[in-house]
N, C-alpha and C positions, 0 to 999 in steps of 0.2 A: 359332286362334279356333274358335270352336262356332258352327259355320256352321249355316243356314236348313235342309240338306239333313239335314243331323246334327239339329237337333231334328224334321225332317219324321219320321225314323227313331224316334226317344225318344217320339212321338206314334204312329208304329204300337201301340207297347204296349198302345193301352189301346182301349176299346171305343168306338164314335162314342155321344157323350155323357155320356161315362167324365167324372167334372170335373176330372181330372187334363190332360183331350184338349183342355180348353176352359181352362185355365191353361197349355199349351204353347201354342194358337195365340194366345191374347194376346200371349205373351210376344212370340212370332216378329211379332207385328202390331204391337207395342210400344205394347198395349195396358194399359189399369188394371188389377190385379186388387180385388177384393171383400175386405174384412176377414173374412167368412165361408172365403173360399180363402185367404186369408193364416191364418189358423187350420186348415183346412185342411192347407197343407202343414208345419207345425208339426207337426203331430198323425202324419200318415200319410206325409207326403214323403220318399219313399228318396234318402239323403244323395246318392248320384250325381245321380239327376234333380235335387234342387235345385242341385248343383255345378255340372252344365251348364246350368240355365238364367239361372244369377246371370253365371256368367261370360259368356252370352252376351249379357248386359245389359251387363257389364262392357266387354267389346271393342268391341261397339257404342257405349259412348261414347267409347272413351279409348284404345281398340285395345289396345298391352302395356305403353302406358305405366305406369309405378308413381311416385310423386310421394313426396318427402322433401324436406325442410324443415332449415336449418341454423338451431337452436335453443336458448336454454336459458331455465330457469324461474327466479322468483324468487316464493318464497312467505315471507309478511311475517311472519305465525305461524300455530303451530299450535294459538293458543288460541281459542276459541271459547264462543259462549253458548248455541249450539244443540249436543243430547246426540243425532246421528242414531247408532242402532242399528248401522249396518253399516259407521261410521267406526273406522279405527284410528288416524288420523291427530293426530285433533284433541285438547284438553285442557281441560276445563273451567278458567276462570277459578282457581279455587280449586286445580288443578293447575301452577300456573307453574313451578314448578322442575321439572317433565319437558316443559318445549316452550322456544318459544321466543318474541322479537319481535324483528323487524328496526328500527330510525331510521332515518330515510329516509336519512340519508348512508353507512349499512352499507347499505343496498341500492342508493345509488349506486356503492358501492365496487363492490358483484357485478357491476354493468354496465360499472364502468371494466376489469375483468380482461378484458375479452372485445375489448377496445380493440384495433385492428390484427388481427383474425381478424373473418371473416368470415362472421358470424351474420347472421341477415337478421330477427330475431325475438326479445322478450322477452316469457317467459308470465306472468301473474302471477295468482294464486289462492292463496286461504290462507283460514285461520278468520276469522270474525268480534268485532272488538273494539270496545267505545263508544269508545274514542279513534282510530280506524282509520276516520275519517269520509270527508264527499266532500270536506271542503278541504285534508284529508291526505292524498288518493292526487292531487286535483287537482297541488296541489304535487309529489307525489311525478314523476307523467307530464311535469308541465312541466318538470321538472328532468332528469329521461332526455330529453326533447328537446332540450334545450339543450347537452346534453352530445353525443347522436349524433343529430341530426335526422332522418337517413335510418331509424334501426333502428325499425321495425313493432311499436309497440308490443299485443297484444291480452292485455284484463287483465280480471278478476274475473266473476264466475257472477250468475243472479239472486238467488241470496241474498245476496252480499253487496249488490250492488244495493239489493234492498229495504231492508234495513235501513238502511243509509248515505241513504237516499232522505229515509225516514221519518224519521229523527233530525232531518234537516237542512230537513225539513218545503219538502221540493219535491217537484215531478211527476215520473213517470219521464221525462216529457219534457226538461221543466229539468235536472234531473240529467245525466241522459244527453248535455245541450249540453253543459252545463259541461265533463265532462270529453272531448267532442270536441274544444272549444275549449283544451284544455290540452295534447290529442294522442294522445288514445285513438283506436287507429284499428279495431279490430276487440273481440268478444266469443268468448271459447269459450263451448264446449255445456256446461260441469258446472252439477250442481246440480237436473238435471231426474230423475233416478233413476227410478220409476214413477208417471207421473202418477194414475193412478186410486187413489180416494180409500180401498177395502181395502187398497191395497198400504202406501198415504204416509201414512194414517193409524197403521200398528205401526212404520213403519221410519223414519219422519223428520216425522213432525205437528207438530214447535213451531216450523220453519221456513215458508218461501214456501212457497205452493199451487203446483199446477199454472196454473191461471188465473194468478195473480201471474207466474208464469217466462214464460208464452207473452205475458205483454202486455207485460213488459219486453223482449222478443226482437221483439215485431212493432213496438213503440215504437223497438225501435233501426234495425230493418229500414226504418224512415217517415225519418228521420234519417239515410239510405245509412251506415249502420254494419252491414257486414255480422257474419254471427256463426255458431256452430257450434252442435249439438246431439248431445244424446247418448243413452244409456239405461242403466240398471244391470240387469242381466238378470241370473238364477244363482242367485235367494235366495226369496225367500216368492211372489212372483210365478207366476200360470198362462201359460200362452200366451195367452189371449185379454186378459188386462191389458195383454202387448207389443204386442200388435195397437192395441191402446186406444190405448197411446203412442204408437206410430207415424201412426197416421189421425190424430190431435189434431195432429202437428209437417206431416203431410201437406198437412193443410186451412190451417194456415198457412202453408205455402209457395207454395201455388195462392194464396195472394193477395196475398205478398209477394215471393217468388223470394230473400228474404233470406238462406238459409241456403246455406253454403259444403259442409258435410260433415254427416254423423253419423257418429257414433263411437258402435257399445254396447261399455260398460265393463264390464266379468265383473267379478262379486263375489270376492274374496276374504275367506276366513273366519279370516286369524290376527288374535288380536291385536283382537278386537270382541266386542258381545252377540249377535251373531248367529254367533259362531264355531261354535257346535253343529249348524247346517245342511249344511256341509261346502261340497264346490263341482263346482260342473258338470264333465263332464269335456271332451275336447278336440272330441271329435264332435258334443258340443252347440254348444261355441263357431262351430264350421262350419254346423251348422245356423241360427244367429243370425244372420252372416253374411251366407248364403246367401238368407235371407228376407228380410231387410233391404233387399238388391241388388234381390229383385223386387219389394218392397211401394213401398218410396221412388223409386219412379219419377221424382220430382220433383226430390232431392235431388243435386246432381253429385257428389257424391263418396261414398264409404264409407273410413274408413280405421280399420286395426286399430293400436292404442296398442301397440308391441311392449315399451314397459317394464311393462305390465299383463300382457299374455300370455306375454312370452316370443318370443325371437327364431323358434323352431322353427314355432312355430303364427302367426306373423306372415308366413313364408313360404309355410304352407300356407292360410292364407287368401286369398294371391292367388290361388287356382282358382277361390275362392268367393265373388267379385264383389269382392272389397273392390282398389281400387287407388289406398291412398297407406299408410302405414306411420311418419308423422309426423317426428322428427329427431333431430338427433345428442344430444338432451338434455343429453350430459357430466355426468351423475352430479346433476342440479342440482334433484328432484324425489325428495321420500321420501314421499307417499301410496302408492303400491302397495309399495313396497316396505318399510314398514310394516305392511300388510296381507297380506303373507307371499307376494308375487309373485317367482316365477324370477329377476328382473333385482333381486340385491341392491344392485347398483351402476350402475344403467343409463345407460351411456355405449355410444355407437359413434361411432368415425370415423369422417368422411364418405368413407373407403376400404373401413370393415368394411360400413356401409348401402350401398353400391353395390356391392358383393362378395354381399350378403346378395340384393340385389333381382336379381342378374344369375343368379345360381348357380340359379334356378327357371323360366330363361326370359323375364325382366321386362326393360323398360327401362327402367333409373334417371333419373330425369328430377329435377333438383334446381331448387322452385318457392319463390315466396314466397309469402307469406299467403295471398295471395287466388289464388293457383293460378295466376300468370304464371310464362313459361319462365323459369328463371333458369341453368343448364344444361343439357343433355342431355348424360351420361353415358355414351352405348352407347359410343362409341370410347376412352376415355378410359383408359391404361393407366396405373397410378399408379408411375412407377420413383423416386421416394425422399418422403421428408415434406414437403420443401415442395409436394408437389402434395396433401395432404392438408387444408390447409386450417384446422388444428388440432394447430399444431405446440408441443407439449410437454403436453396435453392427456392423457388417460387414452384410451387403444385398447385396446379391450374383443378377444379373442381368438373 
């Protein structure tokens, strides 16, 4: 751990009144920083000093623990009616024959495969379609309940949201009941990219605002559904529009406590109209990170999407505050890897993800949604496949 005495030291560096002196003793007081010193260390913070003071956020909440999740996704298509800029995912309507759509009994099938293994979790996000309402994914949830009541279901972003809302000419309140009533239990963070309106007006303006996503997320947070948040970093954006994002998900968590994680999601450039920008490189990714851990003081978790990044630099973000690293996916998710991300097939055993989190020092601690113990891992030696968890499953090397 990056103990008190150890930043006492990393605070000698610098001059009394130095703002570098007066963003370590925060830190050590486990005090707020300023969106002007969050800009700040952006701009001038040497990658180790933010290393050390994310992480020492990080230990102080959660010690070595690393958190992973037994997982997988179902995304219902990849057609959609919104054209965001930095998607590679998605198809315009008039594209159908390069995507796809699930019937809700082909994505009951995907949930019956996972029958007898021990997932704790179905994600579900995909494009927006007018028959893709709220009494077809209603239906849809009630029907995963019926069939495995226990599995966690946490399904669709504020865009889909919104529009499903509006079609169906209810509140996000109402909305939001209905499908708790049918057995949505949680929300992910996608969808939110860069709230400020230079960034969301070139890179995604015919979808939800910023305001729309924070009031369907503080609507669900009033409704005890909790939910995740994220951010797209790496593309047209400055520093100071993250900051913008960050303090905007900040302020609503000082008055809701609603959100579980942040997740920032790196751009990747294949396969989009933004592909001419190129993409950050790895030492950015750790600076994002690493800010993140001190800005979101608020937020418990940080966790790095390792089928976005990359197993390597999923690893090396645990120095950099982040301590959860998400779950075994099994191949079940092609947005990044669409978009030209390392993981063309992103699967791990839940022997290669506790191999991955043990090999840097961590302790795999395997949770469910909402961040309850579901194992601890330090002891656990794996001697044949049935202790794997996911037997006959793809194990990624």
């Amino acid at each position: 751990m990056t103990t008190a005495p150890d930043l006492a030291i990393l605070k000698a560096n610098f001059q009394q009144g130095h703002p570098f002196r007066r963003i370590i003793d925060k830190v050590m007081q486990a005090e707020r920083i300023t969106p002007e010193e969050g800009i700040l260390l952006y701009e001038e913070g040497e990658l180790g000093m933010l290393g050390a003071l994310a992480n020492h956020i990080r230990e102080r909440k959660h010690g070595r623990n690393t958190y992973f999740n037994r997982n997988f996704h179902i995304e219902p298509t990849n057609l959609c009616i919104y054209t965001c800029k930095f998607c590679s995912y998605s198809r315009l309507i008039k594209q159908k024959e390069e995507g796809w759509t699930y019937t809700t009994d082909e994505m009951l099938d995907l949930v019956k495969q996972y029958d007898g293994k021990p997932v704790t979790e179905v994600h579900i996000v995909g494009g927006v379609l007018p028959h893709m309402g709220l009494d077809f994914f209603c239906d849809l949830i009630s029907k995963i309940k019926a069939h495995r009541p226990e599995l966690h279901v946490k399904a669709f972003t504020p865009v889909e949201y919104f529009y499903m809302f509006k079609k169906a000419k209810v509140s996000y309140e109402e909305g939001l009941r209905q499908l708790k009533e049918s057995g949505l239990n949680s929300m992910p963070g996608g969808g939110a990219e860069i709230f400020h309106d230079e960034v969301r007006d070139v890179i995604c303006k015919d979808k939800c605002n910023a305001q729309q996503w924070l009031d369907i997320h503080e609507t669900a947070h009033g409704l005890d559904i909790p939910t995740n948040c994220t951010m797209l970093y790496g593309h047209i954006e400055k520093y100071h529009h993250r900051i913008d994002h960050m303090e905007r998900l900040r302020q609503l968590q000082d008055r809701t406590s609603g959100f579980n994680c942040f997740i920032p999601l790196k751009f990747r450039s294949e396969n989009n109209e933004m592909s001419h920008l190129g993409e950050v490189n790895v030492i950015e990714d750790l600076r994002n990170y690493a800010v993140a851990r001190i800005y979101l003081d608020n937020i418990p978790h940080l966790k790095a999407y390792w089928p976005m990044i990359g197993r390597t630099t999923a690893q090396l973000s645990l120095a950099y505050g982040v301590n959860d690293i998400d779950g075994t996916i099994d191949d079940t998710t092609k947005i990044y890897s669409m978009a030209g991300s390392e993981e063309k097939n992103p699967a791990l055993s839940t022997r290669d993800i506790v191999k991955l989190i043990k090999n840097v020092g961590k302790t795999p601690i395997e949770r469910d949604s909402i961040y309850n113990v579901v194992q601890d891992f330090s002891d656990v030696n794996f001697k044949d496949e049935q202790q794997d968890g996911f037997i006959g499953l793809p194990v990624v090397g």
